[in-house]
C-alpha positions as CSV (number, residue, x, y, z in Angstrom):
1,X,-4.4,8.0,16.6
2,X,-4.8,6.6,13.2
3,X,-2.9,5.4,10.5
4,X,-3.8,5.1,6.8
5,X,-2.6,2.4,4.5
6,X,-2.7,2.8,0.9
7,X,-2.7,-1.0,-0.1
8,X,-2.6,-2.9,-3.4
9,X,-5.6,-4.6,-4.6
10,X,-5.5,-8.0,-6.7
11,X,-1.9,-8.4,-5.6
12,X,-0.4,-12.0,-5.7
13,X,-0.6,-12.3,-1.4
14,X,-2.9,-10.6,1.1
15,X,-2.0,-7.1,2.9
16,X,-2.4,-6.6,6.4
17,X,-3.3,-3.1,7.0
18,X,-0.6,-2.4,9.5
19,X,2.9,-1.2,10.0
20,X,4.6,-4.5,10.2
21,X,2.6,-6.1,6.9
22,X,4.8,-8.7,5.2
23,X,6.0,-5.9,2.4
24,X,7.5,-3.6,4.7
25,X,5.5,-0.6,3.5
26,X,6.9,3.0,3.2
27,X,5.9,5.5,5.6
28,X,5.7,8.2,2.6
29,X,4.1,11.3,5.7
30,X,3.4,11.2,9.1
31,X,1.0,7.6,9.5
32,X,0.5,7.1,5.6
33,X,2.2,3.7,4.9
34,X,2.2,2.9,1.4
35,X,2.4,-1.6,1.0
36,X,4.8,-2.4,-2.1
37,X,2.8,-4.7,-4.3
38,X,4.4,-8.0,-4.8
39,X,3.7,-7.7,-8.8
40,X,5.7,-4.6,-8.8
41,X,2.8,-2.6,-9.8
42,X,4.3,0.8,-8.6
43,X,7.6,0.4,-10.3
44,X,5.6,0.1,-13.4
45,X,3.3,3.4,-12.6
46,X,6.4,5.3,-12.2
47,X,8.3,4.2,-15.2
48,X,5.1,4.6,-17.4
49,X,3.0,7.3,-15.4
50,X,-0.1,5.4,-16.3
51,X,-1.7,2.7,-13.9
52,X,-2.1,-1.3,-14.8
53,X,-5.7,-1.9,-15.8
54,X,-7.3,-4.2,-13.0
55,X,-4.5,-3.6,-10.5
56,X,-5.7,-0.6,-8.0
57,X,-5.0,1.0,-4.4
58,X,-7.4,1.3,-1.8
59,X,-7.1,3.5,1.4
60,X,-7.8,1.4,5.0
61,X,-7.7,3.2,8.4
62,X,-5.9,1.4,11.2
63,X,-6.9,2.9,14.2
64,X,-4.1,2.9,16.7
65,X,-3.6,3.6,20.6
66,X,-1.5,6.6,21.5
């Protein structure tokens, strides 16, 4: 089984790419956890529809045992 985490890069503290990260991410579909950045970045895509320059997302696979 695997998961996929969509985490926030350049964020104020460190992700771990699993279920139980510090930021209590959002299962948004079955195993994709989206991690809420600690500078609020996706509040601010929302509300503005445009991303913040230097603050992106990358995509890590956890792999997982059934």
């Amino acid at each position: 089984m695997r998961r996929l985490h969509v985490i926030p890069t350049n964020d104020f503290s460190i992700h771990n790419a699993q279920d139980t990260c510090w930021c209590h991410p959002t299962e948004t579909s079955q195993s994709i956890f989206v991690h809420n950045a600690e500078d609020c970045r996706e509040a601010k895509e929302r509300a503005t529809g445009t991303g913040c320059p230097y603050k992106e997302w990358v995509i890590i696979g956890e792999s997982v045992k059934p």
